[in-house]
Backbone as JSON Lines, residues from 0, in Angstrom:
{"i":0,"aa":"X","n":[-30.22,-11.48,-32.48],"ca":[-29.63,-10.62,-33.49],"c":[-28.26,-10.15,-33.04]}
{"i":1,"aa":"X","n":[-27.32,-10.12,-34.06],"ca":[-25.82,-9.67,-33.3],"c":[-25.7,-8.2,-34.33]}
{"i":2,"aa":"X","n":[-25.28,-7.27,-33.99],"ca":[-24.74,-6.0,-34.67],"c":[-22.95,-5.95,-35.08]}
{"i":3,"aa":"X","n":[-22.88,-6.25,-36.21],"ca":[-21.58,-6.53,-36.75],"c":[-20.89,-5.74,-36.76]}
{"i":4,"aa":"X","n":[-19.9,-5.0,-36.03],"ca":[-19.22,-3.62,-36.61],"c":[-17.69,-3.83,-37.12]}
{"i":5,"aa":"X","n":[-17.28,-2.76,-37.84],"ca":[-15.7,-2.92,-38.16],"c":[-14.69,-2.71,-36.87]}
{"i":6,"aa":"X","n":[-13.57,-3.56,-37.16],"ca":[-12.83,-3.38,-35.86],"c":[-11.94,-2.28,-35.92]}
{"i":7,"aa":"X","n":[-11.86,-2.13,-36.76],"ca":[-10.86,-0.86,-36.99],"c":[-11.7,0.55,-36.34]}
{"i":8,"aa":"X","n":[-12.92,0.85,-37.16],"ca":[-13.46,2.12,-37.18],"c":[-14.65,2.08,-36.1]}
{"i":9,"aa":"X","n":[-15.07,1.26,-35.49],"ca":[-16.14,0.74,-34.79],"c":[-17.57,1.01,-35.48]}
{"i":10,"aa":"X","n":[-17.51,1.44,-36.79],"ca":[-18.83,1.62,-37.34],"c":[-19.51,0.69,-37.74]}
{"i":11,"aa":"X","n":[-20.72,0.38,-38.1],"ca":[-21.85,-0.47,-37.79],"c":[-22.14,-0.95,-39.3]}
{"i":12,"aa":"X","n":[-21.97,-2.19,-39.38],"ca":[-21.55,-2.3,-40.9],"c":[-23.2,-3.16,-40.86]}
{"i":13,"aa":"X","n":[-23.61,-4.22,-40.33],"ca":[-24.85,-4.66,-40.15],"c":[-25.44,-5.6,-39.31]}
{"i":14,"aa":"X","n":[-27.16,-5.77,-39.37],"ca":[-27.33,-6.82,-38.44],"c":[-27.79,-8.18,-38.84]}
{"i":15,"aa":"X","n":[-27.39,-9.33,-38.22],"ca":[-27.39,-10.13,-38.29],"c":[-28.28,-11.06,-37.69]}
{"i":16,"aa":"X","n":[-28.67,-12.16,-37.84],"ca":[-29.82,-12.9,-37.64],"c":[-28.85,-14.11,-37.48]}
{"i":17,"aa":"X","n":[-28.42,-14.23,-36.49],"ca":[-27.3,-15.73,-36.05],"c":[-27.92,-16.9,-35.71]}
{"i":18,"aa":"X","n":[-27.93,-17.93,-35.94],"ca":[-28.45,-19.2,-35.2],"c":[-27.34,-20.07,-34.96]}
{"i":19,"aa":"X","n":[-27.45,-20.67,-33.72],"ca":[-26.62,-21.81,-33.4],"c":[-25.75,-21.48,-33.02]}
{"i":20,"aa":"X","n":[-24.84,-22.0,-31.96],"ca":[-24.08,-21.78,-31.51],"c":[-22.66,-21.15,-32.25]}
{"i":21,"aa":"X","n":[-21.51,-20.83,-32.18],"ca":[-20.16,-20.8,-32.54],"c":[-19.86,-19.96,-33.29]}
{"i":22,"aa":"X","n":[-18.65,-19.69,-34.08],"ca":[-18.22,-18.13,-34.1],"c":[-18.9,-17.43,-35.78]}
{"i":23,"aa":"X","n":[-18.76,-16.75,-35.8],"ca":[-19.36,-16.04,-37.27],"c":[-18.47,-15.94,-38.01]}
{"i":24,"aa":"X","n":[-18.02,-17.03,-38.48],"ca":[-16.99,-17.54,-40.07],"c":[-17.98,-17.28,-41.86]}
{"i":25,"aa":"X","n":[-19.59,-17.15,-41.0],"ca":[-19.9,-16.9,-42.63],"c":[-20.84,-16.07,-42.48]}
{"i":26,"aa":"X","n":[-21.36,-15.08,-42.7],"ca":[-22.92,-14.13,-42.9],"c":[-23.62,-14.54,-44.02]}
{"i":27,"aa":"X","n":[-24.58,-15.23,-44.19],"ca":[-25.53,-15.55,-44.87],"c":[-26.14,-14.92,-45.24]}
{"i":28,"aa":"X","n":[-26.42,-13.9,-46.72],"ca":[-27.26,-12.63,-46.83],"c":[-28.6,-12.71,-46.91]}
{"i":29,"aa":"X","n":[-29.17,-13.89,-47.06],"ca":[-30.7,-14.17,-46.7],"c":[-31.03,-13.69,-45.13]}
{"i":30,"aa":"X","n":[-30.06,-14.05,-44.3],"ca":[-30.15,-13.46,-42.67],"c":[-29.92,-12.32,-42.66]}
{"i":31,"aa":"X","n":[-29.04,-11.55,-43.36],"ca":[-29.44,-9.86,-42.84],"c":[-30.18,-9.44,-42.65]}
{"i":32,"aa":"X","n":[-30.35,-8.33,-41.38],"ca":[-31.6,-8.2,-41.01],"c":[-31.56,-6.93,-41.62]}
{"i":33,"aa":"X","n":[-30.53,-6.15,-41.41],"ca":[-30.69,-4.67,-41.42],"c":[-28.71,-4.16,-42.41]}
{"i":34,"aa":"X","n":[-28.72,-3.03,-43.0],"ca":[-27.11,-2.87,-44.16],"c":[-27.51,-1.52,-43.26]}
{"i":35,"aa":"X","n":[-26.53,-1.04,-42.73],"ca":[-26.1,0.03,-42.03],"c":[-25.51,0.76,-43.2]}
{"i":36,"aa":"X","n":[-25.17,0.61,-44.48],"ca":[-24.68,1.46,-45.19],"c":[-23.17,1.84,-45.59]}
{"i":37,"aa":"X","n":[-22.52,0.7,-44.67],"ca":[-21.0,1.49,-44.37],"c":[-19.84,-0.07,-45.02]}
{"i":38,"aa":"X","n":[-20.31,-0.72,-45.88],"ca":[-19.97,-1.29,-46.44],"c":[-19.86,-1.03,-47.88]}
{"i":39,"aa":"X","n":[-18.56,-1.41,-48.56],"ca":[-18.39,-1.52,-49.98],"c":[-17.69,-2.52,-50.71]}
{"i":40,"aa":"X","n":[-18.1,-2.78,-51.9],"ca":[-17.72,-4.07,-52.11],"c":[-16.82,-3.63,-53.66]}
{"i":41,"aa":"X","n":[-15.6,-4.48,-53.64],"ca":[-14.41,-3.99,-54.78],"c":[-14.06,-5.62,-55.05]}
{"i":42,"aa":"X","n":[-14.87,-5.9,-56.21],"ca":[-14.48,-7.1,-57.4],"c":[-15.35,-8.4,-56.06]}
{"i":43,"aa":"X","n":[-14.56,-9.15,-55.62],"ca":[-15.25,-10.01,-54.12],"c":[-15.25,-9.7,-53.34]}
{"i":44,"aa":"X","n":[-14.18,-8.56,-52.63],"ca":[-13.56,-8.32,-51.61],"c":[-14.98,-7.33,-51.02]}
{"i":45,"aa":"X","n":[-15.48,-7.44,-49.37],"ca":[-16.24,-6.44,-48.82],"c":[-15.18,-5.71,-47.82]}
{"i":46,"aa":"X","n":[-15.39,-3.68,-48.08],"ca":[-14.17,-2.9,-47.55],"c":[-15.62,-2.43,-47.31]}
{"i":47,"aa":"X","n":[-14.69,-2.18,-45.15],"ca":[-15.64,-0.93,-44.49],"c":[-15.32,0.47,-45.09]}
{"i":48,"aa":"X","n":[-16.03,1.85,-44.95],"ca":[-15.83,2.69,-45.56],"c":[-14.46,3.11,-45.05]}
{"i":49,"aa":"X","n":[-14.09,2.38,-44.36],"ca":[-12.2,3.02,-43.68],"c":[-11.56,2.38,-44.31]}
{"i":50,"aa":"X","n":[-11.93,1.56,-45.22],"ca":[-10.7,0.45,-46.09],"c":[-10.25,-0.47,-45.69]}
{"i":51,"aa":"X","n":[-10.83,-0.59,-44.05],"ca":[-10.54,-2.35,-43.28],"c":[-11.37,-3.63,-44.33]}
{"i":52,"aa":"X","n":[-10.85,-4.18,-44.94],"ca":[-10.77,-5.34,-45.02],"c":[-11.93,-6.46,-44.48]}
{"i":53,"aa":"X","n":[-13.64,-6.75,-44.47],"ca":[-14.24,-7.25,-43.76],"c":[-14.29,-8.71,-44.24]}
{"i":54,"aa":"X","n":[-14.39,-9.34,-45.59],"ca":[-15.16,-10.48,-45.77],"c":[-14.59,-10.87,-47.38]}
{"i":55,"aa":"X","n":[-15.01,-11.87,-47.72],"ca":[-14.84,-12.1,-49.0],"c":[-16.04,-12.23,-49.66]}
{"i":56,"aa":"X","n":[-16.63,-11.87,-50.73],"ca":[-17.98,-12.31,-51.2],"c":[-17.93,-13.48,-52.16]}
{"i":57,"aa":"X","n":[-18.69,-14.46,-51.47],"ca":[-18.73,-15.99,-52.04],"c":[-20.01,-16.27,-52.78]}
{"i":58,"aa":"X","n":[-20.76,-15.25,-53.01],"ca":[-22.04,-15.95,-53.72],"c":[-23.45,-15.42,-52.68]}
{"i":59,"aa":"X","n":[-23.9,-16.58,-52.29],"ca":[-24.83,-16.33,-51.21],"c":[-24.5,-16.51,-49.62]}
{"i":60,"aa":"X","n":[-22.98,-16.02,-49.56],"ca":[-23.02,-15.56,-47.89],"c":[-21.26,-14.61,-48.55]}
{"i":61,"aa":"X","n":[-21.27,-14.06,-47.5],"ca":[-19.7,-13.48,-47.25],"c":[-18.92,-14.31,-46.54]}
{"i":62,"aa":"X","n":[-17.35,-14.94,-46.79],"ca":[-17.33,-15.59,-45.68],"c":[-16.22,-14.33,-44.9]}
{"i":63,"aa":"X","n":[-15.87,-14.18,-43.62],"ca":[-15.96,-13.15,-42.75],"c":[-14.06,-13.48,-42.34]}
{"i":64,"aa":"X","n":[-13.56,-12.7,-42.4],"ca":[-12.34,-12.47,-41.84],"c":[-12.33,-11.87,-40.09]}
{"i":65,"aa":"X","n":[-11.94,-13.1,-39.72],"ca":[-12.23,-13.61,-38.12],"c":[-11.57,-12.13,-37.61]}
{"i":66,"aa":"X","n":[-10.33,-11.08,-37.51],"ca":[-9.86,-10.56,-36.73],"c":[-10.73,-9.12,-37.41]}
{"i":67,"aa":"X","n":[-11.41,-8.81,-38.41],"ca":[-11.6,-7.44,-39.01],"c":[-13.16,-7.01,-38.31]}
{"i":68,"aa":"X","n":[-13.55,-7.94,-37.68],"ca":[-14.83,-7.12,-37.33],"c":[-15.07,-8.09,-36.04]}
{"i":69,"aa":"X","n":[-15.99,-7.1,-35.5],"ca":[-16.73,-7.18,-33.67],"c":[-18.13,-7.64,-33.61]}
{"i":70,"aa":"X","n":[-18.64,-8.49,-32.9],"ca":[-20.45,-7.8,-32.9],"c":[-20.57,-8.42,-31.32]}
{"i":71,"aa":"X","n":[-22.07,-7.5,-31.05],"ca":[-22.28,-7.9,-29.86],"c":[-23.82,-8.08,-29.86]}
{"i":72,"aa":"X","n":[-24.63,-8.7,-28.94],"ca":[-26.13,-9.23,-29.21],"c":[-25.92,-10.46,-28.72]}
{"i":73,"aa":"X","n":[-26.86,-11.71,-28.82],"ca":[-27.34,-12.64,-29.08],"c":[-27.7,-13.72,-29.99]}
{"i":74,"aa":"X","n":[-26.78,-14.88,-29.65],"ca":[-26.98,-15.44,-31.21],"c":[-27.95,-16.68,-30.58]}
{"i":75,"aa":"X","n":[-29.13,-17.05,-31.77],"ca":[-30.37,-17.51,-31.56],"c":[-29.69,-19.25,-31.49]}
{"i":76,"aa":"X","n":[-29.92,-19.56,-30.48],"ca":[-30.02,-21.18,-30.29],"c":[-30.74,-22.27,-31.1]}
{"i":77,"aa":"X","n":[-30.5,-23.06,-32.03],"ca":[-32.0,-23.7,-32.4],"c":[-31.87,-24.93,-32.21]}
């Protein structure tokens, strides 16, 4: 599981259920494990509650803007 936070505000936007190796270009919302709450979403666009900028919403995943957010954990090998 990796814990996603904003890079700006370091708050805890959610957790994640990663498999396979390499970097987190998409969050798959079937894998969320856990919505920390501190996300908002305006037309596609997902804004942490500080107005950083996290993701785009594509349907059934977000795809993730590489420099706006952190996580740390373990991502599951398969």
């Amino acid at each position: 599981m990796l814990v996603l936070r904003c890079a700006a505000c370091r708050k805890k936007l959610w957790r994640y259920n990663k498999i396979g190796k390499g970097e987190v270009l998409r969050c798959h919302k079937a894998k969320i494990d856990r919505d920390y709450g501190n996300c908002s979403t305006d037309g596609d666009k997902i804004h942490c509650i500080c107005g950083n900028t996290i993701g785009i919403d594509k349907g059934s995943y977000y795809k993730m803007i590489g420099k706006a957010f952190t996580y740390s954990g373990k991502k599951r090998n398969a």
